[in-house]
N, C-alpha and C positions, 0 to 999 in steps of 0.2 A: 525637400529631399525626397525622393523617389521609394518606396516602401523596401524595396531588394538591398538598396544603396543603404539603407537605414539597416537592415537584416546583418550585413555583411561587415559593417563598418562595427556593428552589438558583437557579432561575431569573432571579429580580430583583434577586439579591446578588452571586450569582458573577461574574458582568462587571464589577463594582464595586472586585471584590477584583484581579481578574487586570490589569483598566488600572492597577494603583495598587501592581504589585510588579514587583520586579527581575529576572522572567522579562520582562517587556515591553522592560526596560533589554537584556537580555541579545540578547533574540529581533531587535531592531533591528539588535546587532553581526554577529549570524549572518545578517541580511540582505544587508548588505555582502559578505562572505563571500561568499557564494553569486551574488551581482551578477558578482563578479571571475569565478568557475568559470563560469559562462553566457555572460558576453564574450569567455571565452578560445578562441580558435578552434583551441587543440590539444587541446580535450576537446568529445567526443563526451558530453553528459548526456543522463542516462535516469530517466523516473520511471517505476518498476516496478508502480504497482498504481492504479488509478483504476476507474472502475464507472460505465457509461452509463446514461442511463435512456430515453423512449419523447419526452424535451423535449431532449435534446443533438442541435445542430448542428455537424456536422462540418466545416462551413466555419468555421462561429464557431471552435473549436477548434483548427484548422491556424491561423487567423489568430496567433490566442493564444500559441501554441507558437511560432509562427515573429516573434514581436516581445519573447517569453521568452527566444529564442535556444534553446528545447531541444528538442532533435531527435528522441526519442524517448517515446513513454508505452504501456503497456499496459494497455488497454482490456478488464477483467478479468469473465466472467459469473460468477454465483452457481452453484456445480455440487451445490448438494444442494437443490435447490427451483426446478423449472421456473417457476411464478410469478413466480421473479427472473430468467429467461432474458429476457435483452433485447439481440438482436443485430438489431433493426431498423434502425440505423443502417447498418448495411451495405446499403440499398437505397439509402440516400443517395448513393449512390458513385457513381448514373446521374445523380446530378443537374447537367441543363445549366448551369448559373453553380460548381457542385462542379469539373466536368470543362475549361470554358474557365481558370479558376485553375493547374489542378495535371496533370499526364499522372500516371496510377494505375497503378502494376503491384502484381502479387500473386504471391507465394508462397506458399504453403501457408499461413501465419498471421502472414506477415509482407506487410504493405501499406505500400508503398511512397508516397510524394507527393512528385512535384518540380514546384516553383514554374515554370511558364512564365516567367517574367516574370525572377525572380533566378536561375534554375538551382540554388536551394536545395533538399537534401532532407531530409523529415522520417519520420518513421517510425511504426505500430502495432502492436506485435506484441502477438496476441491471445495469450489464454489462460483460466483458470479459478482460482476461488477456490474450491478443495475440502473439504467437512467431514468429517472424517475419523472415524469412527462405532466406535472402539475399545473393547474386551469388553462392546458390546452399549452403550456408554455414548455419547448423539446430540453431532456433536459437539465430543468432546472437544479436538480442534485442531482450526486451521485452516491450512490447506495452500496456499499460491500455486503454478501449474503454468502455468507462465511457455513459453510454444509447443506448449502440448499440451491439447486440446480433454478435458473434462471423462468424455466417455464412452470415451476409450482406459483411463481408472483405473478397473482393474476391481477393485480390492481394500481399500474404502474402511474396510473391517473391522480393518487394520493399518496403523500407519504407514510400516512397513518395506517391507512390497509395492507401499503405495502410491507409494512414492520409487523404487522398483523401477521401476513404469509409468512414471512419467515419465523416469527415465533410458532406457528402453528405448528409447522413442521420441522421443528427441535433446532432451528438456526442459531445463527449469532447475526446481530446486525451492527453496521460499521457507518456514521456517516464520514462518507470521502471526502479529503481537504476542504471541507468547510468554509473558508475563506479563498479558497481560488476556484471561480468562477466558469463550471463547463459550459457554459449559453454564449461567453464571449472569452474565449480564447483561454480560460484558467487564469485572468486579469483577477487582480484583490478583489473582494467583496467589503467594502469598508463599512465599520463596526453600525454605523450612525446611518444607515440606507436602510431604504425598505426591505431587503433581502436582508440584512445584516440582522434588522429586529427581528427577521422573521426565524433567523440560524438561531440565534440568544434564545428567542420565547420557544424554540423547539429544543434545543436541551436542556432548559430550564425544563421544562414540560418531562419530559423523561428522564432526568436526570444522569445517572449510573448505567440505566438501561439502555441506552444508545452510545460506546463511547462514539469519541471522535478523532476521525484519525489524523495522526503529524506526520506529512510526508516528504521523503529524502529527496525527490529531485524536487521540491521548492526553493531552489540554492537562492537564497537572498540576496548576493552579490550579482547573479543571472539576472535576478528577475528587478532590482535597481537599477542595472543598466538598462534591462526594455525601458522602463518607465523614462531613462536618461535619454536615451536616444529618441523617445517620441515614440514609442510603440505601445503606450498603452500603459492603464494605471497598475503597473504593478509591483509589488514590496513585499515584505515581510508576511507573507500568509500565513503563516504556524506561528509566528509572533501574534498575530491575530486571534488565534486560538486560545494559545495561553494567557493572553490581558483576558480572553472572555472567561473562560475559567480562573482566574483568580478575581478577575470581579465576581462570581456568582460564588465562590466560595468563601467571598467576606460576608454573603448573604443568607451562608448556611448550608447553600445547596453544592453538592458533592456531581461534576463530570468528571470520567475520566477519558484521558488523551492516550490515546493506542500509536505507537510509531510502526509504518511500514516502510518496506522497499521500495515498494513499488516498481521493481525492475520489467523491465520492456527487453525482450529479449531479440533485439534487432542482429547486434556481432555475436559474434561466436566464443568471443569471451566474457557476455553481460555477467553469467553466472559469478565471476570474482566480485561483482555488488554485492551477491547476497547477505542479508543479514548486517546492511547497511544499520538498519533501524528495526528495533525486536522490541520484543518484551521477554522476560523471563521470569518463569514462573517459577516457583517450589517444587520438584519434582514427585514429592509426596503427595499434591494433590491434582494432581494430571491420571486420569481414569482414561486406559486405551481400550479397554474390552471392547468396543463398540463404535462407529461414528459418534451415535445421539451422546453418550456418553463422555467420549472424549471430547468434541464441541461443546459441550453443555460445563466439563469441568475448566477448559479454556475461560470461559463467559462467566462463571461463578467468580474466578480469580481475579476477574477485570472488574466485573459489576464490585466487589469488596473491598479490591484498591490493593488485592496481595500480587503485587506483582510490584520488578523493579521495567522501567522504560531507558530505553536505549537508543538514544538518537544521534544519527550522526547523517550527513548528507552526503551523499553518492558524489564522486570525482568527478571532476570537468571533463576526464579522458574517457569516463562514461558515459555522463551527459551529451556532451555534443555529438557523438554519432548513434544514439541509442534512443535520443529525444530530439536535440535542438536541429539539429540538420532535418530529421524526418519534418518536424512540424515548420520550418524555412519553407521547406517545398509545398506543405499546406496552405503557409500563408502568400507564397506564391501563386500559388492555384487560387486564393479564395478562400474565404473564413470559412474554414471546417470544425468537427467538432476532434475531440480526440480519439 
């Protein structure tokens, strides 16, 4: 069967299969769940990873966030493909009906927004999502650099240097879906492969200090039909995750797993995602005086394990026009990267 023919046919069954299994039973309890953690006003939630585009309203946005109850997202560029640079949103921040809503301040990469109206504050902390270009291989991970603008990582050649730069310069680092594959398609990374040992021996290797992140459009039910119809090895990648971390914590050593959104702001309604997947912190120990400051109290909270995780996976009426149709026409075109 014909690759498009295979695309199309993944296309008009997969929603079929995923409304009609016990991950939908399941993802409705974890909605509750996560209801309770957003109404609790002694936790500060953060959704660590989302992606603007040239159609996101920042007003639409703060609205969102602040009727989510979640007080934080970061607003994450593409740092290996200027083409994906898109920080025009930040011209947005003159805008008169922007400005009579919220009074703005700015830190270095931390943008502040307090509600006129409720004295509520919400947050952006910028950063990059870095591909990390290891023995010559394009790439091979992918790197969240959570308060640290993309052109401070000058050592995109290593993983090791590259966590180097962003510690240097007060960051947080993130490795991205660990188990789904940006070199071929975000296809599993299985546990027992040479990459597999290599994901294991690196957060064994830094333990706490690197979490790693569980991301909301890895829909399981999606990504079993690719593998069903013949497109490729893919399954459970945050399941992936979790067997690695509870193997290495029967071994003593302590990761921990960061849930993002990771929303792709393609429609004009992505923003209803957010906050798919958070963590939420103790409000008490979230320090805003400053970028290095607030990053640095984020990263203390994770590195110590004080935080609750909040995972649910982004809708299929999200999914398919915000991811699966864009990346169709990739794989139409030719194995590109994301």
């Amino acid at each position: 069967m014909k690759k498009w023919k295979q695309l199309l046919l993944a296309a008009i069954i997969t929603p079929l299969v995923a409304l009609t299994t016990a991950a939908t039973i399941k993802n409705k309890m974890e909605q509750k769940e996560a209801e309770k953690l957003l109404k609790n006003e002694g936790y500060f939630c953060v959704d660590l990873q989302d992606h603007f585009s040239k159609i996101t309203k920042v007003l639409k946005v703060l609205r969102t966030m602040e009727r989510k109850n979640l007080e934080c997202i970061a607003p994450l560029n593409y740092g290996w493909d200027d083409a994906h640079m898109e920080l025009s949103f930040l011209n947005q921040l003159q805008n008169p009906e922007l400005r009579e809503a919220y009074e703005i301040g700015i830190d270095d990469n931390l943008i502040k927004f307090r509600n006129k109206t409720t004295n509520k504050e919400i947050y952006f902390i910028l950063g990059h999502e870095v591909g990390i270009n290891c023995r010559g291989k394009d790439q091979e991970f992918h790197l969240l650099s959570i308060g640290v603008d993309s052109e401070k990582i000058k050592h995109r050649e290593c993983l090791e240097d590259s966590l180097d730069d962003i510690w240097a310069h007060d960051g947080m680092p993130i490795l991205d879906h660990a188990f789904s594959d940006p070199q071929h398609n975000f296809r599993d990374v299985q546990p027992g492969s040479e990459k597999g040992k290599e994901i294991e021996e690196i957060l064994r290797k830094y333990k706490e200090n690197l979490p790693a992140e569980w991301n909301a459009y890895c829909l399981p039910d999606v990504r079993n039909a690719m593998r069903f119809f013949g497109l490729g090895d893919y399954g459970d990648s945050n399941k992936k995750l979790e067997m690695l971390a509870e193997k290495l914590k029967q071994e003593g050593i302590q990761i921990r797993i960061v849930p993002t959104s990771d929303i792709h702001f393609v429609t004009q309604n992505a923003d209803e995602e957010l906050g798919k997947a958070f963590i939420a912190i103790p409000s008490t120990d979230i320090n805003t005086t400053s970028c290095k400051k607030f990053v640095n109290s984020i990263y203390d909270a994770i590195k110590s394990g004080n935080y609750e995780p909040s995972r649910q996976y982004v809708s299929l009426f999200h999914f398919i026009p915000n991811w699966g149709l864009p990346k169709i026409s990739y794989y139409l075109g030719g194995e590109k990267k994301k």
